[in-house]
N, CA, C and O of each residue as an XYZ file, in Angstrom:
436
protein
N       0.839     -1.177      0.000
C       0.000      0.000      0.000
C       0.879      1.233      0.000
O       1.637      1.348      0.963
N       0.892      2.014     -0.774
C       1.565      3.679     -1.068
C       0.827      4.425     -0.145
O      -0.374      4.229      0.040
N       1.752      5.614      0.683
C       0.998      6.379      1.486
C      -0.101      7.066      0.791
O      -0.251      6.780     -0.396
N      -0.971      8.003      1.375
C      -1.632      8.468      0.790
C      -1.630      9.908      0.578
O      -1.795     10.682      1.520
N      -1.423     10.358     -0.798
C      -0.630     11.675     -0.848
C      -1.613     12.881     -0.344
O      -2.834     13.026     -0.289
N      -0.843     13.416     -0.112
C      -1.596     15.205      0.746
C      -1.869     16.163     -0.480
O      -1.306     16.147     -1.575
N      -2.863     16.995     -0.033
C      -2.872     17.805     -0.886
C      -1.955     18.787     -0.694
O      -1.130     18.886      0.214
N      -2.261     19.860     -2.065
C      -1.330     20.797     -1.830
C      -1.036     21.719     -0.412
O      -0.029     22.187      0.121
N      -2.437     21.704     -0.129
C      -2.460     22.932      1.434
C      -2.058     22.251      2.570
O      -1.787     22.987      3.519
N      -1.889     20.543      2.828
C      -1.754     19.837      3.662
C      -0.168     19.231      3.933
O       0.500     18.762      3.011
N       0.265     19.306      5.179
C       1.745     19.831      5.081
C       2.397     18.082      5.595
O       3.544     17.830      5.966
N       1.172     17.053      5.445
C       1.650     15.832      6.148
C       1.196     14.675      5.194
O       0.604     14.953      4.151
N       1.500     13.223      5.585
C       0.754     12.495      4.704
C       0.913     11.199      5.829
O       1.551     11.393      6.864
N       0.280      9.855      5.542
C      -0.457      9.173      6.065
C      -0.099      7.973      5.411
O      -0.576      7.644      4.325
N       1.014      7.082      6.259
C       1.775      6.155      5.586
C       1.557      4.943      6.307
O       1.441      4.815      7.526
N       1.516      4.086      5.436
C       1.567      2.663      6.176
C       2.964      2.491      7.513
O       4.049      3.068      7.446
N       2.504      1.520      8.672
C       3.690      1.411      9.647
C       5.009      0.816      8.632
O       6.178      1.025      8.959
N       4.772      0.322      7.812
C       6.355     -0.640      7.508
C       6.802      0.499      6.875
O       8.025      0.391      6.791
N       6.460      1.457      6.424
C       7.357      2.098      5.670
C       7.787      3.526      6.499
O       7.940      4.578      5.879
N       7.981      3.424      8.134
C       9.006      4.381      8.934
C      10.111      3.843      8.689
O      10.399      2.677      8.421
N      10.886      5.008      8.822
C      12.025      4.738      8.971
C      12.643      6.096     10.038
O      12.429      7.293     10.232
N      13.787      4.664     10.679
C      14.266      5.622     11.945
C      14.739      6.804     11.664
O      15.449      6.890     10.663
N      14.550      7.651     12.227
C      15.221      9.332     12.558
C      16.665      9.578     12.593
O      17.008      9.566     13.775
N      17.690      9.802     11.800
C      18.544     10.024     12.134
C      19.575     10.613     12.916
O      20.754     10.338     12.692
N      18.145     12.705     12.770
C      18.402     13.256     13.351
C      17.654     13.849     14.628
O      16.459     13.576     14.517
N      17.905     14.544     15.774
C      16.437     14.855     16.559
C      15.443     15.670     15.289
O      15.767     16.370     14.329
N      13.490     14.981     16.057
C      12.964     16.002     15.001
C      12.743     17.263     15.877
O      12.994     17.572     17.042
N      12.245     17.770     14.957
C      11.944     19.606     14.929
C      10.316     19.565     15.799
O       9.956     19.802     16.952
N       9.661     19.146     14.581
C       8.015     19.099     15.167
C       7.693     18.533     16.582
O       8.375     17.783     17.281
N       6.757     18.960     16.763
C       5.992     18.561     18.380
C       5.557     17.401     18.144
O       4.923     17.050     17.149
N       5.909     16.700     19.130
C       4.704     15.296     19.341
C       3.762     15.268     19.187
O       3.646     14.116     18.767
N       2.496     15.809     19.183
C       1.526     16.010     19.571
C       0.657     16.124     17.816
O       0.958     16.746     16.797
N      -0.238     15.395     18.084
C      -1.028     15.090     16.848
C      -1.878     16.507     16.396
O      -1.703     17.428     17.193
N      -2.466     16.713     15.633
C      -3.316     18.049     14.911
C      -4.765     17.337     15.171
O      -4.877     16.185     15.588
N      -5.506     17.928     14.959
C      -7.030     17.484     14.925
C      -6.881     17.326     13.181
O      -7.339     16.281     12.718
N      -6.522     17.900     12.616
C      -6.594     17.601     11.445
C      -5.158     16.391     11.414
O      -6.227     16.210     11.997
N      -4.273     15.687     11.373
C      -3.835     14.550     11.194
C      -4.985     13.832     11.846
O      -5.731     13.121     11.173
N      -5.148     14.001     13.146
C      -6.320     12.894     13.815
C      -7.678     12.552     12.263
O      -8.047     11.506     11.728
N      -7.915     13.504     12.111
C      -8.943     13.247     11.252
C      -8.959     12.834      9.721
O      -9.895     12.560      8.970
N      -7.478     12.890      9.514
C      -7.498     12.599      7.747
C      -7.226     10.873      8.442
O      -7.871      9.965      7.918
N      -6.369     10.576      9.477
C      -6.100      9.011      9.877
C      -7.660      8.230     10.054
O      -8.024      7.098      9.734
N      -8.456      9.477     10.770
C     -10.245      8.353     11.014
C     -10.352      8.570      9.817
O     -10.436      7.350      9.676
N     -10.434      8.957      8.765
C     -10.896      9.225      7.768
C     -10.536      7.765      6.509
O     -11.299      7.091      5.816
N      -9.043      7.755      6.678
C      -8.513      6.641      6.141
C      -8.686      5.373      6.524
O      -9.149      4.464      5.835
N      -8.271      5.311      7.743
C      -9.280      3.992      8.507
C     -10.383      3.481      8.324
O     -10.511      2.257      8.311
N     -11.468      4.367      8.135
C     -12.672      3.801      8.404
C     -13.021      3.581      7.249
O     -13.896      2.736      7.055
N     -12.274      4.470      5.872
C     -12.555      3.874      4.302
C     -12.146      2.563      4.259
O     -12.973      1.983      3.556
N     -11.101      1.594      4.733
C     -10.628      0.860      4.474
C     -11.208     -0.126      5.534
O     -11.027     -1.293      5.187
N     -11.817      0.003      6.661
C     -12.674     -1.364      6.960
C     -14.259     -1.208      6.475
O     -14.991     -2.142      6.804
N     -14.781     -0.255      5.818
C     -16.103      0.155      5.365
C     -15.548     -0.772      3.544
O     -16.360     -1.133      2.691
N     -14.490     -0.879      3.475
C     -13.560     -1.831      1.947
C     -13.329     -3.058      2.283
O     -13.061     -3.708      1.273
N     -13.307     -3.651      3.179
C     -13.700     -5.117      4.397
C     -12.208     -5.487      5.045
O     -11.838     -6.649      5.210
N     -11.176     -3.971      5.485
C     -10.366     -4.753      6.196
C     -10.896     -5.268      7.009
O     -11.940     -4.707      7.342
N     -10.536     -6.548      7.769
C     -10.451     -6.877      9.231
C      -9.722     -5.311      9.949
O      -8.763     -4.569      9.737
N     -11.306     -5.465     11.233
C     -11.205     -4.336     12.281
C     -10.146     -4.668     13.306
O     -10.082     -5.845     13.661
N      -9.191     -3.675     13.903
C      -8.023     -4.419     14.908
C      -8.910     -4.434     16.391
O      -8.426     -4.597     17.511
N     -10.289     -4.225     16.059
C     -10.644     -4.408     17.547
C     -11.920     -4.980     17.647
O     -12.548     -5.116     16.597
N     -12.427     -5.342     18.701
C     -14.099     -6.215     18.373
C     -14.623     -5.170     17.514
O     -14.148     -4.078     17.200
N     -15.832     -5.815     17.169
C     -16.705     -4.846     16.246
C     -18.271     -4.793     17.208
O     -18.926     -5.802     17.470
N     -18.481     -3.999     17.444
C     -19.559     -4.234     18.287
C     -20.749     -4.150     17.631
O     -20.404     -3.408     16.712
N     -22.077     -4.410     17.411
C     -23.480     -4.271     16.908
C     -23.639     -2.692     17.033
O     -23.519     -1.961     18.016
N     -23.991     -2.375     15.532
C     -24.497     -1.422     15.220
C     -23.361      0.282     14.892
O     -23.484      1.486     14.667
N     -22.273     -0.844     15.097
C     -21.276      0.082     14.903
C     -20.814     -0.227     12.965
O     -20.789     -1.223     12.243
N     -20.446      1.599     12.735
C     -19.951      1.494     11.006
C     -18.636      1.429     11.368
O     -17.939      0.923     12.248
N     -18.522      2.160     10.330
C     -16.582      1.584      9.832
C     -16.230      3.132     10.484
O     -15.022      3.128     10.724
N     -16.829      4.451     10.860
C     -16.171      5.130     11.329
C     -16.249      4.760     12.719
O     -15.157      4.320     13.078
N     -16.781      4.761     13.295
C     -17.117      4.200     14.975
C     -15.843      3.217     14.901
O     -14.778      3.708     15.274
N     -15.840      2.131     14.542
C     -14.695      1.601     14.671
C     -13.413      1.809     14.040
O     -12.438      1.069     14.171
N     -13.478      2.895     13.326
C     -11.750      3.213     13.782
C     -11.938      3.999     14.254
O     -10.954      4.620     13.851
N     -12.497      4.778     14.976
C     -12.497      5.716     16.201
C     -11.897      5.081     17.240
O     -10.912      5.497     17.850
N     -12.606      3.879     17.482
C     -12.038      2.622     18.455
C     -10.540      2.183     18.494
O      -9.714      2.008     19.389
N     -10.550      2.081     17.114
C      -9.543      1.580     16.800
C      -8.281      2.607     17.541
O      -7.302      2.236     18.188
N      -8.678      3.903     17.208
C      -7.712      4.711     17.220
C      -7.274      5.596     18.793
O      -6.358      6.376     19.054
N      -8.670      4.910     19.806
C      -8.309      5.345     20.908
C      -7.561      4.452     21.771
O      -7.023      4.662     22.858
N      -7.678      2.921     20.720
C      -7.162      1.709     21.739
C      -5.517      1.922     21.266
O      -4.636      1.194     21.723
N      -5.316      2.709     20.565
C      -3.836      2.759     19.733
C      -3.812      1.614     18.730
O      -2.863      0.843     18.871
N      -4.584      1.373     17.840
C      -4.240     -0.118     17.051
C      -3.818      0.269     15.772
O      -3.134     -0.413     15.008
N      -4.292      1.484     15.557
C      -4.004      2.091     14.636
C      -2.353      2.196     13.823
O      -1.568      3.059     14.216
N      -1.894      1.078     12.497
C      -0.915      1.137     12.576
C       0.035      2.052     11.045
O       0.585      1.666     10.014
N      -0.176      3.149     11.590
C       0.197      4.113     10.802
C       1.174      5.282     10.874
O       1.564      5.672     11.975
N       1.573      5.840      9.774
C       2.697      7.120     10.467
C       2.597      8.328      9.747
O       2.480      8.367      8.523
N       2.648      9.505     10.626
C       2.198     10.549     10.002
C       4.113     11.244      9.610
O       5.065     11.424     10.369
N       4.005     11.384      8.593
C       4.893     12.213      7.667
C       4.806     13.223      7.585
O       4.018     13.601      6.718
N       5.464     14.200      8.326
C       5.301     15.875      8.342
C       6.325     16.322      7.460
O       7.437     15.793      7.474
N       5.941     17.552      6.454
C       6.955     18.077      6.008
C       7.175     19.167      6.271
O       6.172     19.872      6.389
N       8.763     19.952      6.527
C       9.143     20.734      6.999
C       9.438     22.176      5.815
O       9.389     22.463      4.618
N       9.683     22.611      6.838
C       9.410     24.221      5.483
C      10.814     24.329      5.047
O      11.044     25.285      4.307
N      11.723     23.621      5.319
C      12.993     22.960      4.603
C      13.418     22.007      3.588
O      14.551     21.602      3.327
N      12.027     21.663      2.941
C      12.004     20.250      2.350
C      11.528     18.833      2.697
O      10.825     17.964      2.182
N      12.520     19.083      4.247
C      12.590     17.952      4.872
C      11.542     17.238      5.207
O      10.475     17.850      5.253
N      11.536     15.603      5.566
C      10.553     15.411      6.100
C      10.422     14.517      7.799
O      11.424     13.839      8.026
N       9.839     14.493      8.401
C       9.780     13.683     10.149
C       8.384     12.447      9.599
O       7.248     12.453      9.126
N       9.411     11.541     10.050
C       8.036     10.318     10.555
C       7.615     10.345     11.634
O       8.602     10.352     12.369
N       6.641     10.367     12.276
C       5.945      9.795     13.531
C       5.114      9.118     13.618
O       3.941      9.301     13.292
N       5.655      8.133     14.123
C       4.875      6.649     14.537
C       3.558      7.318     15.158
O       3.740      8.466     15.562
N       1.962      6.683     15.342
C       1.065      7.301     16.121
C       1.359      7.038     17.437
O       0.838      7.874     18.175
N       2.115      6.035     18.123
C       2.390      5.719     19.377
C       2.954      6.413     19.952
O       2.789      6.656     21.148
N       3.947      7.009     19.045
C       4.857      8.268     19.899
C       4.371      9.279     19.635
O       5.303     10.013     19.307
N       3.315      9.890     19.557
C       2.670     11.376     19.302
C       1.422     11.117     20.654
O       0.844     10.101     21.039
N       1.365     12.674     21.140
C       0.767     12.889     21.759
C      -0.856     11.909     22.296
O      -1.782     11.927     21.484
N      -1.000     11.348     23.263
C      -2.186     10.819     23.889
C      -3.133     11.399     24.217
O      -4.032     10.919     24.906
N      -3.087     12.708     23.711
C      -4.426     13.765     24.708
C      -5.360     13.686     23.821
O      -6.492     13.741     24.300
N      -5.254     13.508     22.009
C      -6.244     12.927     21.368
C      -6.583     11.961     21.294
O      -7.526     12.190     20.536
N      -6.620     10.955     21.456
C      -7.358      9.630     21.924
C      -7.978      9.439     23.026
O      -7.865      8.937     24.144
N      -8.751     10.066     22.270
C     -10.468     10.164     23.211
C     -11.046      9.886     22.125
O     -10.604     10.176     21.014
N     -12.485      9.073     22.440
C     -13.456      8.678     21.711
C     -14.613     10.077     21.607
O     -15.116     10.469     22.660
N     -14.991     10.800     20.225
C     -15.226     11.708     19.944
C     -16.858     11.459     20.055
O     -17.686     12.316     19.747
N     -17.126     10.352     20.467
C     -19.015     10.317     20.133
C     -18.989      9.803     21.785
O     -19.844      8.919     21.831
N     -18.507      9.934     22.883
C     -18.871      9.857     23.757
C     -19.818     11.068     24.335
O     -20.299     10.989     25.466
């Protein structure tokens, strides 16, 4: 699977886990996730078990494919990496595990 490219106004992109690669150098960016990364990741998620991945977590009755990667994404199962690019070119991987926990909260509670 190829990440999934950003648009022009969008400064990150949304890559499968196998394709991080370690940091060489310290990064620049904050840990801490955007509401907008949070939401292009539910967004991608939930296209792709609403496409019949297997869900990484029970599926409960009456739940869609966004509800469960919502789930998905507060239990951390979510196995993806956000690619920031820097106003240098450059770019930072971050694993979702190592970015900020204060968004993973379930948003329909």
């Amino acid at each position: 699977m190829k990440g999934v490219a950003a648009k022009a106004e969008e400064p990150f992109d949304v890559l499968p886990a196998q394709d991080f690669k370690k940091p060489e150098q310290p990064r620049r960016s904050r840990p801490t996730l955007s509401k907008y990364e949070r939401a292009r990741i539910l967004a991608i998620r939930a296209e792709q078990i609403g496409r019949g991945t297997l869900p990484l977590v029970e599926r409960l009755d009456g739940d869609g494919p966004a509800q469960t990667a919502e789930r998905e994404f507060a239990a951390g199962r979510i196995p993806f990496i956000v690619r920031r690019y820097l106003p240098n070119g450059a770019a930072e991987d971050w694993r979702l595990e190592e970015l900020g926990a204060c968004d993973r909260r379930l948003s329909h509670k």
